[in-house]
C-alpha positions as CSV (number, residue, x, y, z in Angstrom):
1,X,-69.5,8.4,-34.0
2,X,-68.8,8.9,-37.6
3,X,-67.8,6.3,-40.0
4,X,-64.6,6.4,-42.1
5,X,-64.6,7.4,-45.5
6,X,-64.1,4.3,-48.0
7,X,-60.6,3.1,-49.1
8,X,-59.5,3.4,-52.6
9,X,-57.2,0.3,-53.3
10,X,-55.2,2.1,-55.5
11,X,-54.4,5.1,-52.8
12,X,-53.8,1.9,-50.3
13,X,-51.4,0.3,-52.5
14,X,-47.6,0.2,-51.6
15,X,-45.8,3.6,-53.1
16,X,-43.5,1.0,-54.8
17,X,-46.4,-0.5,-56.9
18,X,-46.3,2.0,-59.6
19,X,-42.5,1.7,-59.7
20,X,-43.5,-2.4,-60.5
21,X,-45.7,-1.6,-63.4
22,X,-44.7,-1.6,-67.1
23,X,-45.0,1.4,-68.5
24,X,-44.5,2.8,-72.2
25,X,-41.8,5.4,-72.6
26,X,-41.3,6.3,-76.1
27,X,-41.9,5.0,-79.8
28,X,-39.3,7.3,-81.9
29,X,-38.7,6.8,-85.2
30,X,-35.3,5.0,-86.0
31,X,-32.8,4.1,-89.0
32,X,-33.3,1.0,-90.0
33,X,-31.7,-1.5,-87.5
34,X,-29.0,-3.6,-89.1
35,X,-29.6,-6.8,-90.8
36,X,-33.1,-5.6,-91.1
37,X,-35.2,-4.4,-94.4
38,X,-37.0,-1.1,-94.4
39,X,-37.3,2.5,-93.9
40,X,-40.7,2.6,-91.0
41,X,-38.8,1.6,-88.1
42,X,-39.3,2.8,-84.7
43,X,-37.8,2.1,-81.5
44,X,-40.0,1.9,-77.9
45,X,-38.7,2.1,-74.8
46,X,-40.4,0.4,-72.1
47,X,-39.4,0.3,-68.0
48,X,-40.4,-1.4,-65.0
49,X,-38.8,1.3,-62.2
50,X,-35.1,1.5,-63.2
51,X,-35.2,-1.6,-65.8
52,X,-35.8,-0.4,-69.4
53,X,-36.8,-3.2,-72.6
54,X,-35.9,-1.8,-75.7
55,X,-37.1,-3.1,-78.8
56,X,-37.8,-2.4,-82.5
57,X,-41.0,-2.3,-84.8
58,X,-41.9,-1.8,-88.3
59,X,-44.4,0.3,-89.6
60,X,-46.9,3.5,-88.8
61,X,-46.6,5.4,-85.5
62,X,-49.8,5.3,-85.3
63,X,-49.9,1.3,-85.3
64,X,-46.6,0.8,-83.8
65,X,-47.9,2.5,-80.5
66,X,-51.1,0.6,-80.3
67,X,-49.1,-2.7,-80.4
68,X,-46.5,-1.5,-78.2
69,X,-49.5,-0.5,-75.5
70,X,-50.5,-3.7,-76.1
71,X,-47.5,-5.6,-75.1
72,X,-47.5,-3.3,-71.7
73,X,-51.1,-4.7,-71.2
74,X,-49.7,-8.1,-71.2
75,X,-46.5,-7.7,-69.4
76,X,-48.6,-6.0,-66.4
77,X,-51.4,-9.0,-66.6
78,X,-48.8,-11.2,-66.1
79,X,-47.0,-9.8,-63.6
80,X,-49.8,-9.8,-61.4
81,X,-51.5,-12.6,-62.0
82,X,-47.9,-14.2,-61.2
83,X,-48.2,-12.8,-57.9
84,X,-51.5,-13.2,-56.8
85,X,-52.0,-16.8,-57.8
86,X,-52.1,-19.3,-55.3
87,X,-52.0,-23.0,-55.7
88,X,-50.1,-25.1,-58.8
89,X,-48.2,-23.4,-61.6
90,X,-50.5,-22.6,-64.5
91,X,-50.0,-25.0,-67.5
92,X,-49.3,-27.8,-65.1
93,X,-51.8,-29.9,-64.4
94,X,-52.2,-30.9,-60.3
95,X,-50.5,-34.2,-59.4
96,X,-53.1,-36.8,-59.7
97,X,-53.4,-39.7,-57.2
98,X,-52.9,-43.2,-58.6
99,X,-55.3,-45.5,-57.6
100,X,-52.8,-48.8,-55.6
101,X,-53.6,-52.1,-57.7
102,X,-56.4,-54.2,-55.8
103,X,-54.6,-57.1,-53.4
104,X,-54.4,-60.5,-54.7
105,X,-55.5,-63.5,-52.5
106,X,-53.6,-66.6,-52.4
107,X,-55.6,-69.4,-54.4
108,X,-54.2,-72.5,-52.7
């Protein structure tokens, strides 16, 4: 009998899991958005399978994309810490007993 070669978890994963993750599209440079001071803007694209965030940030490319990346990081941290948590929400703390108030004995 021969045994099975390992499973990688990410080749086991659902084909819809990559379409779930945040992913960085673009950082283009961009006129300066209205209202706003400035000539280094850029604007990034980033999607989550047909959803798209679009947003605007000032300064180098170079920097710009590393915060941008950044943001992704988080986004994706969230979203599956979200789902694989069990238990309470986080930042709430677990509903505490309270301790009943010790019975009184008539004095007379």
């Amino acid at each position: 009998m021969t045994a099975s070669p390992p499973v990688d978890a990410a080749a086991a994963a659902p084909a819809d899991a990559d379409e779930e993750r945040f992913q960085l599209v673009s950082v283009t440079s961009t006129s300066t958005p209205s209202g706003c001071a400035g000539r280094d803007w850029f604007v990034y694209r980033i999607s989550q399978g047909k959803n798209e965030i679009t947003g605007y940030r000032r300064g180098d490319l170079k920097s710009v994309r590393a915060e941008v990346e950044l943001v992704v990081v988080g986004l994706n941290e969230r979203r599956l810490t979200r789902k694989d948590r069990t238990g309470p929400k986080r930042g709430r703390p677990p509903a505490q007993k309270v301790a009943a108030p010790p019975k009184q004995e008539d004095a007379d």
